[in-house]
Backbone as CSV, one residue per row, in Angstrom:
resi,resn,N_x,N_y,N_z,CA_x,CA_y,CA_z,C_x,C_y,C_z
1,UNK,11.369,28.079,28.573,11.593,26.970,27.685,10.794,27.197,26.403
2,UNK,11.323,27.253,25.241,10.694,27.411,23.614,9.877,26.342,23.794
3,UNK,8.403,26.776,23.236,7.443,25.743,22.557,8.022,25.013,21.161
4,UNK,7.799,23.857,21.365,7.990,23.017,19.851,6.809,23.238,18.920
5,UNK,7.076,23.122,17.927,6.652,22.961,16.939,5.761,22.104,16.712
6,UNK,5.067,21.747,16.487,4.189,20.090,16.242,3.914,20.167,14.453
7,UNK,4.953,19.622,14.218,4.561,18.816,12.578,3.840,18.433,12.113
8,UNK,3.193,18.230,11.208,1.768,17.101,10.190,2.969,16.100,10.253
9,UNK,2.421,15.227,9.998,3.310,14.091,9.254,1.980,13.554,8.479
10,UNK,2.844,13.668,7.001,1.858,13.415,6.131,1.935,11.698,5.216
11,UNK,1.290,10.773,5.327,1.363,9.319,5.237,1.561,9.426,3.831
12,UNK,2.019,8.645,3.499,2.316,8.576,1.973,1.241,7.355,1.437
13,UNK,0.251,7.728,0.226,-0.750,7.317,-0.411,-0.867,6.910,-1.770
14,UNK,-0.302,5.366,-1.437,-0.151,4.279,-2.827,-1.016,4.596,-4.183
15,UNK,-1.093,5.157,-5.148,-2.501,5.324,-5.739,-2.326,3.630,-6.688
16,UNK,-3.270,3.562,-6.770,-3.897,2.325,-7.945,-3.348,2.375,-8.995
17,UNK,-3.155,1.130,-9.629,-2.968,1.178,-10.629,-3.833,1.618,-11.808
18,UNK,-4.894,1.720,-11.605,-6.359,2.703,-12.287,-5.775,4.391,-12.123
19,UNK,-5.623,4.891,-10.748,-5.354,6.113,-10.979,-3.926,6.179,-11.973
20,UNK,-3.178,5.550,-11.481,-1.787,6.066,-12.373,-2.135,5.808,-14.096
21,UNK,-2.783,4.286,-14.334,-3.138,4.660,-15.737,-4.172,5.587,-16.444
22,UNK,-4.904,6.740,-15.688,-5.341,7.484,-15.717,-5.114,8.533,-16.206
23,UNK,-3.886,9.055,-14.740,-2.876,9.871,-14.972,-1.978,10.100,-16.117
24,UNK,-1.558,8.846,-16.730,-0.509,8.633,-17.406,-1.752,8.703,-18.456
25,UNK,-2.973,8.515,-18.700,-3.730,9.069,-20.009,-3.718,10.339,-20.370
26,UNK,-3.874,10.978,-18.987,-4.095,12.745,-19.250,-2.777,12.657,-19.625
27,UNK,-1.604,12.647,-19.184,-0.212,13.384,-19.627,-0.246,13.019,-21.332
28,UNK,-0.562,12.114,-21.899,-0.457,11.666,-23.491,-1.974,12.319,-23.582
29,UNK,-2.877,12.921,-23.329,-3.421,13.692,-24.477,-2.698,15.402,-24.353
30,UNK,-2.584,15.456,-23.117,-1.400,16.648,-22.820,-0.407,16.983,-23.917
31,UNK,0.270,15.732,-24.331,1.149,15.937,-25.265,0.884,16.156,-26.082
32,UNK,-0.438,15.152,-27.043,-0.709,14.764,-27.922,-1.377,16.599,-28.853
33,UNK,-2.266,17.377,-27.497,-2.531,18.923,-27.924,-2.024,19.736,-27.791
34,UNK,-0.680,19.630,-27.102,0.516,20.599,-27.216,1.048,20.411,-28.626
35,UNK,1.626,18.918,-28.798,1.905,19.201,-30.383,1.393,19.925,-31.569
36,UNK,-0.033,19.831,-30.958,-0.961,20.337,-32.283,-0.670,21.636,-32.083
37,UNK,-0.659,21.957,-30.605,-0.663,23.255,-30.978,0.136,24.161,-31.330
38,UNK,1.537,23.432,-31.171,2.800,23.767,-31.949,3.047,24.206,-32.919
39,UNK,2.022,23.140,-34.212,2.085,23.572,-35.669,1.132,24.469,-35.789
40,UNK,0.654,24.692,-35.387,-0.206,26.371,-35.980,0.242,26.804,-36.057
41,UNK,0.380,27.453,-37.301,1.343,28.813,-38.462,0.915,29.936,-37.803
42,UNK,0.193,29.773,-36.901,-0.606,31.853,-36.711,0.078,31.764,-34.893
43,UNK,0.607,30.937,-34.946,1.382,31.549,-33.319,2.812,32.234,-33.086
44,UNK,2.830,32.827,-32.547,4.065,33.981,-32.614,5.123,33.455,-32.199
45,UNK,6.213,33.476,-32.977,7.495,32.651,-32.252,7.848,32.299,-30.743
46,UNK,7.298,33.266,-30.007,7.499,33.283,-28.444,6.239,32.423,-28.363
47,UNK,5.535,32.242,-28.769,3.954,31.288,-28.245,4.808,30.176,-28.597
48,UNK,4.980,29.684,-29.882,5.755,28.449,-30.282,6.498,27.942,-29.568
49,UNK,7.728,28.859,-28.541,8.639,28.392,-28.211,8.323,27.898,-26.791
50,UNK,6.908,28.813,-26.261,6.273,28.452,-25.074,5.892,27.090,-25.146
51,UNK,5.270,27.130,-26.160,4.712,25.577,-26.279,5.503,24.346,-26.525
52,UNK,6.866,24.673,-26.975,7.809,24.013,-27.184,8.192,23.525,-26.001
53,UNK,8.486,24.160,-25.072,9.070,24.366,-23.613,8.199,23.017,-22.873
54,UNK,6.748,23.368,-22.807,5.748,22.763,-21.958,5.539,21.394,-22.634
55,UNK,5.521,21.165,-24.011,5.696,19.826,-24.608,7.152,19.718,-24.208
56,UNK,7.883,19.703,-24.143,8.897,19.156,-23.564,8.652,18.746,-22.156
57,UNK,8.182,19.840,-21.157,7.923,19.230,-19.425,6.650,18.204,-19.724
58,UNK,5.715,18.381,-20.482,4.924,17.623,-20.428,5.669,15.596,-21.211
59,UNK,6.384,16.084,-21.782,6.827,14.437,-22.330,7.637,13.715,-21.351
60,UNK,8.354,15.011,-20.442,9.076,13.906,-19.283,8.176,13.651,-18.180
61,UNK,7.508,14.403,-18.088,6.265,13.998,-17.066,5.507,12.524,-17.599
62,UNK,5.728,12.119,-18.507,5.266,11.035,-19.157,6.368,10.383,-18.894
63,UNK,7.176,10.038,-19.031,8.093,8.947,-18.808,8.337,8.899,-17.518
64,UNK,8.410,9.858,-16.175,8.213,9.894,-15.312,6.422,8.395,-14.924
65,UNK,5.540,9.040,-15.315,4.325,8.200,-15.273,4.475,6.901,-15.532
66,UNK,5.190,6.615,-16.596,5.317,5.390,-17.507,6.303,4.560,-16.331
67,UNK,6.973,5.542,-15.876,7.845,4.197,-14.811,7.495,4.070,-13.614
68,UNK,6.261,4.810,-13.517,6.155,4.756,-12.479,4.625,3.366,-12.157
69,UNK,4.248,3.586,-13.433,3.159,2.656,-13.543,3.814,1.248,-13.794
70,UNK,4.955,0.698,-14.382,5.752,-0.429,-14.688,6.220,-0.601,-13.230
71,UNK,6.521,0.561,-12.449,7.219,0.260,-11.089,5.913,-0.914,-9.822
72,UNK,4.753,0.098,-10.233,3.394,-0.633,-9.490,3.265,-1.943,-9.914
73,UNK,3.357,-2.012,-11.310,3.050,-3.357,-11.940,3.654,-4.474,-11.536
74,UNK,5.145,-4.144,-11.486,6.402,-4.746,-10.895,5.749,-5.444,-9.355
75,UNK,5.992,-4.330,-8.551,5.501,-4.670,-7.091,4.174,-5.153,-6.840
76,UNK,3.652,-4.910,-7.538,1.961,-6.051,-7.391,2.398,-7.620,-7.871
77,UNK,3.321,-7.507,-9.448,3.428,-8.934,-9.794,4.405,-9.877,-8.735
78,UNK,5.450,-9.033,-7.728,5.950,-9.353,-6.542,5.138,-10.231,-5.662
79,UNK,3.973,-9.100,-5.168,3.268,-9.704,-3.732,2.450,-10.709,-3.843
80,UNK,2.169,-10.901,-5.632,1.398,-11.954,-5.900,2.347,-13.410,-5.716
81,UNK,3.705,-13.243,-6.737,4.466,-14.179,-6.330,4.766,-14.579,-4.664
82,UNK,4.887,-13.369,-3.686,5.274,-13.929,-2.313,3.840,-14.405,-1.835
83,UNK,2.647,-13.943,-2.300,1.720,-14.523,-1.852,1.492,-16.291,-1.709
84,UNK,1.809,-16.168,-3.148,1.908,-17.596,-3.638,2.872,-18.947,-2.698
85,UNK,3.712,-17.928,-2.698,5.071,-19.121,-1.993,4.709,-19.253,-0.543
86,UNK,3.430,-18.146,0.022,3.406,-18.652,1.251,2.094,-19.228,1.783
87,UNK,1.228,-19.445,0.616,0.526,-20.557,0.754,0.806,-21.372,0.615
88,UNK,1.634,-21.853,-0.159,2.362,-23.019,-0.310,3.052,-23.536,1.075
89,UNK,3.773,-22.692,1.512,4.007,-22.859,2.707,3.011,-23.473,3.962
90,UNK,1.984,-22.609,3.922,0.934,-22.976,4.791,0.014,-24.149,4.876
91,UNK,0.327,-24.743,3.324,-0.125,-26.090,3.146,1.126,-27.209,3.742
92,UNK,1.868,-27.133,4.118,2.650,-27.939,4.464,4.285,-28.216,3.582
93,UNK,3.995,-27.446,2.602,5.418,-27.719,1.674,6.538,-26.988,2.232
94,UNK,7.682,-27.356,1.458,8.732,-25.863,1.801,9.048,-25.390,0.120
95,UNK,9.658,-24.437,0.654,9.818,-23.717,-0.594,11.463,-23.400,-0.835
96,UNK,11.948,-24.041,-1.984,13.851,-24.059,-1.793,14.001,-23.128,-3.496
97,UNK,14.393,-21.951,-3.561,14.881,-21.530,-4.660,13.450,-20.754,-5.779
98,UNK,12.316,-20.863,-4.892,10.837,-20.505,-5.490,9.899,-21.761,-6.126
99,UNK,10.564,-23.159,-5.770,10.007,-24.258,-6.033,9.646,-24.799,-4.727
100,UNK,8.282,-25.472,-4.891,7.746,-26.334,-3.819,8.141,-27.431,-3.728
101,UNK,8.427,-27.573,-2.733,8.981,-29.321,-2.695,7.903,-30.336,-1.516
102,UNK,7.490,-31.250,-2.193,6.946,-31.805,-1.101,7.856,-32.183,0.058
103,UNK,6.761,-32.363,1.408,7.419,-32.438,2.691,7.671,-33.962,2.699
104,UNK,8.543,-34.381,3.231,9.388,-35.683,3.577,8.271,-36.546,4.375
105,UNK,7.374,-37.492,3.926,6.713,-38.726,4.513,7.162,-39.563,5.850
106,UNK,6.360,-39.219,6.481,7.383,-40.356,7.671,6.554,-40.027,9.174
């Protein structure tokens, strides 16, 4: 009978919204010294075009970042809202449409 294999299984690791705006700092100075280094007159057309190349991967790597940090922002401003609606809940209200309604007296 063949031995199996035994896999990693590797957990997938939320980073912060600190690391990603971090991240997304380095990629914009990334850009920001690729450009420069673009215009230097003393680089050889093939250097230029290198650098052309990598400011290009480097700017979608930025918009990559950029949505990915709006995506976190998104889902935090989420759990805050469901947070919300279910304290509300826990105080005794209900909740019809994302409005609290008081509970019926009686």
């Amino acid at each position: 009978m063949p031995r199996r294999i035994k896999r990693r299984r590797f957990e997938a690791v939320t980073p912060t919204l600190a690391e990603l705006q971090t991240k997304l700092e380095s990629v914009r100075r990334e850009v920001r010294n690729l450009t420069v280094m673009g215009m230097d007159p003393n680089q050889t057309a093939e250097q230029t075009a290198l650098i052309k190349d990598l400011e290009q991967s480097a700017r979608a790597e930025l918009r990559l970042r950029m949505m990915a940090l709006e995506y976190a922002q998104g889902e935090l401003r989420s759990r805050r809202r469901q947070r919300g609606q279910v304290r509300t809940l826990s105080a005794g209200s209900t909740i019809d449409s994302g409005k609290a309604l008081v509970p019926p007296m009686g």
